[in-house]
C-alpha positions as CSV (number, residue, x, y, z in Angstrom):
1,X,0.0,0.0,0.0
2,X,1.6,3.5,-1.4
3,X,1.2,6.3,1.5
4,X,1.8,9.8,0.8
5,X,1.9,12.3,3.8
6,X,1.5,15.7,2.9
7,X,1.0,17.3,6.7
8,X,4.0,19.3,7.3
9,X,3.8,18.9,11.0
10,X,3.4,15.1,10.8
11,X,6.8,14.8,8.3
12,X,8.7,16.9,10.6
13,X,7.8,14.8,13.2
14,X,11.0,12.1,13.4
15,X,9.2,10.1,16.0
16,X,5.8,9.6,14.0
17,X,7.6,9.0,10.7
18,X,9.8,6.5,11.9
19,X,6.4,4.7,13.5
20,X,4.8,5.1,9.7
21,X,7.9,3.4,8.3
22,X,8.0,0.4,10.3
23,X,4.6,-0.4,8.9
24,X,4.7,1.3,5.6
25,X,8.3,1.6,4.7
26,X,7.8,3.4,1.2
27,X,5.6,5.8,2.8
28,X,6.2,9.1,0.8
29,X,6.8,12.2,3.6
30,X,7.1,15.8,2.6
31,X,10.3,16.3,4.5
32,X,10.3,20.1,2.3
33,X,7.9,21.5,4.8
34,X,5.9,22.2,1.7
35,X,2.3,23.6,1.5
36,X,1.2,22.3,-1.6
37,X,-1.4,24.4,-4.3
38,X,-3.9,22.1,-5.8
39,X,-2.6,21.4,-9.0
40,X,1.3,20.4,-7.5
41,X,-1.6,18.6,-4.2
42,X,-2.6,15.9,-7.9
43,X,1.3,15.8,-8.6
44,X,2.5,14.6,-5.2
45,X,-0.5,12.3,-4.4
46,X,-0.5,10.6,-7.7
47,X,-0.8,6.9,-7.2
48,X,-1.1,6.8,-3.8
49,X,-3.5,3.8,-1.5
50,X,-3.6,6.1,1.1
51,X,-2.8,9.9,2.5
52,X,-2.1,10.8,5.1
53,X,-3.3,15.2,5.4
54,X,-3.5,18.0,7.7
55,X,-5.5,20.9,6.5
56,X,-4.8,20.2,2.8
57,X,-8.2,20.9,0.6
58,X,-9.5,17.4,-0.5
59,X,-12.7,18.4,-2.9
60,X,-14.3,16.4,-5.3
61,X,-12.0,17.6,-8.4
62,X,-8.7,16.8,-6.6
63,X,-9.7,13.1,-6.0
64,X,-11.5,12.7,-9.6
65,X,-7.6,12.8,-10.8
66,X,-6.4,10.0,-8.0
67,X,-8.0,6.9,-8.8
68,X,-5.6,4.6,-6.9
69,X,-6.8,6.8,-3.4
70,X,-8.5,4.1,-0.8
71,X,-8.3,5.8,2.6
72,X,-7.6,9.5,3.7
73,X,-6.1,9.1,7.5
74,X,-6.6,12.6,9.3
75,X,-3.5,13.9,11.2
76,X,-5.9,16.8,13.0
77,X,-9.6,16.6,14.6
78,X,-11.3,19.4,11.8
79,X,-13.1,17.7,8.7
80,X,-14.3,20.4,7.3
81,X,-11.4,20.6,4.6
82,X,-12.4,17.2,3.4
83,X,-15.2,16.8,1.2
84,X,-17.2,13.4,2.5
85,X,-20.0,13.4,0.0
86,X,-17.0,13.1,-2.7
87,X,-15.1,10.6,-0.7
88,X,-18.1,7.9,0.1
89,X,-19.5,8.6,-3.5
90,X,-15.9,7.2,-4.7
91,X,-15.8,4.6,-1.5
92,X,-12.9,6.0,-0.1
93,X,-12.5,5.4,4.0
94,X,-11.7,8.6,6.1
95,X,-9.3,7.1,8.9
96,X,-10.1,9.7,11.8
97,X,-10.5,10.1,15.5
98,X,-12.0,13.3,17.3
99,X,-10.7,14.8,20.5
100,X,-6.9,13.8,20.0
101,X,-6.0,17.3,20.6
102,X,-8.5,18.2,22.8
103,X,-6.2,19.3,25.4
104,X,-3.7,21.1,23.6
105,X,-6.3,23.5,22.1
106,X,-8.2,24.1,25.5
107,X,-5.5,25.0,26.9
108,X,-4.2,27.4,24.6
109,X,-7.9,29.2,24.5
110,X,-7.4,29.6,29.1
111,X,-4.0,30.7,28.4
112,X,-5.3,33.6,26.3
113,X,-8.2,34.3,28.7
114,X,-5.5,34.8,31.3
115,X,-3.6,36.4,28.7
116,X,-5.7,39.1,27.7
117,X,-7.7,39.3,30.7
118,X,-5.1,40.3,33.2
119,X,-3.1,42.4,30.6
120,X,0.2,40.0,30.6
121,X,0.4,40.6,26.8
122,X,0.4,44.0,26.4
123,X,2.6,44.9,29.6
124,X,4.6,42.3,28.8
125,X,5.5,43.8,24.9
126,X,5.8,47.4,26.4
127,X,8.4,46.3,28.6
128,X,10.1,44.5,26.1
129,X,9.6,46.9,23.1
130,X,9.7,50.4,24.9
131,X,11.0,50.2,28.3
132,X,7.2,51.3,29.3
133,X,6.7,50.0,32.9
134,X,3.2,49.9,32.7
135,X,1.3,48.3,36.4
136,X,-2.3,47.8,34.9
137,X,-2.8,44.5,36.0
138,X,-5.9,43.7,34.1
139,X,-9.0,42.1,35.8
140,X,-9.0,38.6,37.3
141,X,-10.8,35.7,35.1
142,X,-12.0,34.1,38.0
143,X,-16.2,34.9,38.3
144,X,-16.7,36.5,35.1
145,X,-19.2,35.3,32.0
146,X,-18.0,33.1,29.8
147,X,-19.3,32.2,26.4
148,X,-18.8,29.0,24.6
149,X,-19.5,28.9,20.9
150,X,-19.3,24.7,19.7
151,X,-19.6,22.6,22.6
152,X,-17.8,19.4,21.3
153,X,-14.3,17.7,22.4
154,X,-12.3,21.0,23.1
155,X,-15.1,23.1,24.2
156,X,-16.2,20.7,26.8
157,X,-12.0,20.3,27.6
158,X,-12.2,24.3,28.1
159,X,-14.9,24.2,30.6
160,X,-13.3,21.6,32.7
161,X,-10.2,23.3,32.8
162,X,-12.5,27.0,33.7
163,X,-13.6,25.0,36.9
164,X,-11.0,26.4,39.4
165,X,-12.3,29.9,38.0
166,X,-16.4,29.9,39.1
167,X,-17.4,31.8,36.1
168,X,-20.7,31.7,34.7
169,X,-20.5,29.7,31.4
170,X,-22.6,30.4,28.7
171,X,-23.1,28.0,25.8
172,X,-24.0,27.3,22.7
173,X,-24.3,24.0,19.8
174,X,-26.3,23.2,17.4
175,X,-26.8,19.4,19.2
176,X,-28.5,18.9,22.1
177,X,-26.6,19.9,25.2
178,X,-29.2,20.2,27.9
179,X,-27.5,16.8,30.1
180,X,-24.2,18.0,29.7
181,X,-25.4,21.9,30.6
182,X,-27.4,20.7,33.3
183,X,-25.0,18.1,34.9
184,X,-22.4,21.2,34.8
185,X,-24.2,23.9,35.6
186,X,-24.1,26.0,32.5
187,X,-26.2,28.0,30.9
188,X,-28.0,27.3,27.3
189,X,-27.8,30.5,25.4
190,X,-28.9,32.0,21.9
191,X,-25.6,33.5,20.6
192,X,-26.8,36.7,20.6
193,X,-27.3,36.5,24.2
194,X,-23.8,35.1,24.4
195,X,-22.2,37.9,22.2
196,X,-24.0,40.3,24.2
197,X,-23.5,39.1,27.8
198,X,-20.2,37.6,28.1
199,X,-17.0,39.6,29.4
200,X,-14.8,36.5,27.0
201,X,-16.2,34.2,24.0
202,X,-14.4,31.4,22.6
203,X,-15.3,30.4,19.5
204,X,-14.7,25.8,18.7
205,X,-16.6,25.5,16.0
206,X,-15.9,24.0,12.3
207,X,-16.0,26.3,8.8
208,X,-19.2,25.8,7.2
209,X,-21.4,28.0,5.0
210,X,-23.4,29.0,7.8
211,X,-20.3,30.1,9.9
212,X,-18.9,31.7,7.4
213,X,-18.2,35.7,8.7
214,X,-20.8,34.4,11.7
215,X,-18.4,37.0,14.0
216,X,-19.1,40.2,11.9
217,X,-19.5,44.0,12.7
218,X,-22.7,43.6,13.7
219,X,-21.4,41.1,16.5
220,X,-19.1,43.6,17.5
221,X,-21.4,46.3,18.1
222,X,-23.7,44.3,20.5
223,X,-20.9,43.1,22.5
224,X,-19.5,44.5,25.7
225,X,-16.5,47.0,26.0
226,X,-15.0,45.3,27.9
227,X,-15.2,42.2,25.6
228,X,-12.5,39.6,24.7
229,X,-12.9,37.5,22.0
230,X,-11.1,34.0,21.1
231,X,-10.9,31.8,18.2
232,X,-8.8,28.6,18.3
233,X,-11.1,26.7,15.7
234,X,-11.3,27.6,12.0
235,X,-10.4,31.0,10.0
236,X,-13.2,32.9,8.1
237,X,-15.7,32.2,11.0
238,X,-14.7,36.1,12.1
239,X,-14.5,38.9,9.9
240,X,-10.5,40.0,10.4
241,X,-11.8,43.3,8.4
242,X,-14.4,43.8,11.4
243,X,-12.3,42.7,13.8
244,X,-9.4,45.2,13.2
245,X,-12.0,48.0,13.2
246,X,-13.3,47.1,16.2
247,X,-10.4,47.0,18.1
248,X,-8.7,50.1,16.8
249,X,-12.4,51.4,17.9
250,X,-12.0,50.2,21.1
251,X,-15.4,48.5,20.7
252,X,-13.8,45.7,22.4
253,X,-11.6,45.3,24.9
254,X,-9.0,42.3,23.1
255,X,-8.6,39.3,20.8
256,X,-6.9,36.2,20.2
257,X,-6.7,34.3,17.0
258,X,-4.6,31.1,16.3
259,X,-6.2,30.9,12.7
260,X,-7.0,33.2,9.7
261,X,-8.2,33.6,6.7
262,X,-5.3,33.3,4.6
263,X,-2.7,31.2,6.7
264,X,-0.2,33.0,6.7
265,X,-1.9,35.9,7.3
266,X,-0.8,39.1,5.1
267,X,-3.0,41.6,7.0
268,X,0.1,43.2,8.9
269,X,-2.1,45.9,10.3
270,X,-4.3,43.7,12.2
271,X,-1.2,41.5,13.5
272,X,0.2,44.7,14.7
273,X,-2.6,45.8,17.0
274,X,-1.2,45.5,20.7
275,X,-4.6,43.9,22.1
276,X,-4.4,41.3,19.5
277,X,-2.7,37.9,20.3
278,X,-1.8,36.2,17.4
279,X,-0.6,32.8,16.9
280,X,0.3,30.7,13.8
281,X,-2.2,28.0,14.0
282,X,-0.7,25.9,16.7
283,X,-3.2,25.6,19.1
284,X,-3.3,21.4,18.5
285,X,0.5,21.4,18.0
286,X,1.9,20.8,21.6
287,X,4.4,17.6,21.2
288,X,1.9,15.5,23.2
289,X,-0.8,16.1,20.8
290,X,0.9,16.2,17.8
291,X,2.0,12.4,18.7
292,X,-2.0,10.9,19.7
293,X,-2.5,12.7,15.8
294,X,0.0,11.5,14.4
295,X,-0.3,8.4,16.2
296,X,-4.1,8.2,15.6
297,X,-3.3,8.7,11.8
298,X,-1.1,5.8,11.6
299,X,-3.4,3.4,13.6
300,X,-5.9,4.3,10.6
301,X,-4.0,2.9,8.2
302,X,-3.1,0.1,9.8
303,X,-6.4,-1.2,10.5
304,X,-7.2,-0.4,7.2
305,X,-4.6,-2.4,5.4
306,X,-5.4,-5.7,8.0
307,X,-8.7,-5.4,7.0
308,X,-7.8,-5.5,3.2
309,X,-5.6,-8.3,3.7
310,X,-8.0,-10.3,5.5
311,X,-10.5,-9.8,2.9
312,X,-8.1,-11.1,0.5
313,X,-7.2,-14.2,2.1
């Protein structure tokens, strides 16, 4: 079985591909670091059995031109960049497990609540940058109103982890959540009443047409002053445009954003904006989670190929 691994993170991995190699030993591994475009993407997955990708685009068109392709193992929890219709119309298996990096991510959306909300950014770049010994301290996380946007794997990790803290959670999902809210004591929200009642949102929710610019100018404008807002999940889901305005507006009080629209992000302006954390996508890249993915991804194949072979015998 031919595997081609195109996730960067997974091929610079030595542990994971040394683990792929002892059960595939011609894998394919982009030890370039390279982030393929869709037409080099049909080049470097020609003839493959299996893949192995991160947050490459897999549409309908791409796999019409790989006819060999069998499974696509997941190194990462999102599927939104995979089209399934397109995959189970052409019987190809999707090799993935949610949660992997549950932790990783959760705790990368607390640290920026602490962050953000006690000013350790800011005062920390002044110092750095300008010698500005600045003593605002922030305001404690501890009590306040939290909103929670996607109430799967990492934002139920999140509201574990906001325990110690006794603040009032709000949340929101399109599945039913009332057992999980009720045996946690949260509170089942409308996201407007989320946008306009909580001092911090985090958004864990996946890139679909209907999230689309879901945190616009609009949003802004109903939310509190005072307002943070955190997104860990999928870029697009907040207008950066809106964003920027409303921070050099002072419509809100901060920001944090792991992912963008265009990864890397070019909008230098925005990144510059001292209220703004910004991180390049690595919320589900601490080593321990990057191993269960990577980990997870293998397995995949694995139990795909014995099941092939015991089919054929």
């Amino acid at each position: 079985m031919k595997v081609v691994v195109s996730a960067v993170s997974f091929s610079k991995n030595e542990f994971l591909v040394n683990e792929l190699k002892k059960h595939f030993p011609n894998s394919v591994i982009n030890s370039s670091g390279k982030r393929f475009s869709k037409k080099e993407l049909v080049d470097y997955y020609n003839g493959a059995d299996a893949i192995i990708t991160g947050l490459e685009k897999i549409n309908d068109e791409l796999l019409s031109k790989l006819p060999d392709l069998k499974i696509i193992s997941k190194f990462g929890v999102g599927l939104d960049n995979i089209d399934l219709e397109a995959c189970k119309k052409r019987g190809i298996s999707i090799g993935w497990t949610g949660g992997v990096n549950k932790r990783s991510v959760a705790e990368m959306a607390l640290g920026f609540m602490l962050m953000l909300s006690r000013n350790l950014y800011i005062t920390s770049n002044q110092l750095k940058n300008d010698n500005n010994w600045n003593k605002s301290g922030g305001s404690l996380l501890s009590g306040k109103t939290v909103g929670i946007i996607g109430i799967g794997h990492i934002g139920r990790d999140l509201i574990k982890l906001l325990k110690p803290f006794e603040c009032k959670i709000l949340i929101n999902d399109i599945l039913d959540v009332n057992d999980f809210a009720k045996k946690n004591k949260l509170v089942i929200s409308s996201k407007n009443d989320i946008y306009k009642n909580s001092d911090l949102i985090s958004i864990h929710i996946p890139h679909t047409k209907e999230t689309n610019m879901m945190i616009n100018k609009e949003v802004f404008l109903i939310m509190k002053k005072n307002a943070i807002i955190i997104n860990t999940s999928r870029g697009n889901i907040i207008d950066e445009y809106a964003l920027k305005q409303a921070l050099l507006d002072n419509e809100i009080n901060g920001a944090a954003l792991d992912v963008y629209s265009v990864e890397p992000p070019e909008d230098r302006e925005l990144l510059e904006i001292p209220n703004l954390v910004s991180t390049p996508h690595i919320g589900g890249n601490a080593k321990e989670a990057v191993r269960s993915m990577g980990m997870s991804a293998i397995s995949h194949l694995i139990n795909f190929k014995n099941k092939i072979t015991k089919w054929k015998n």
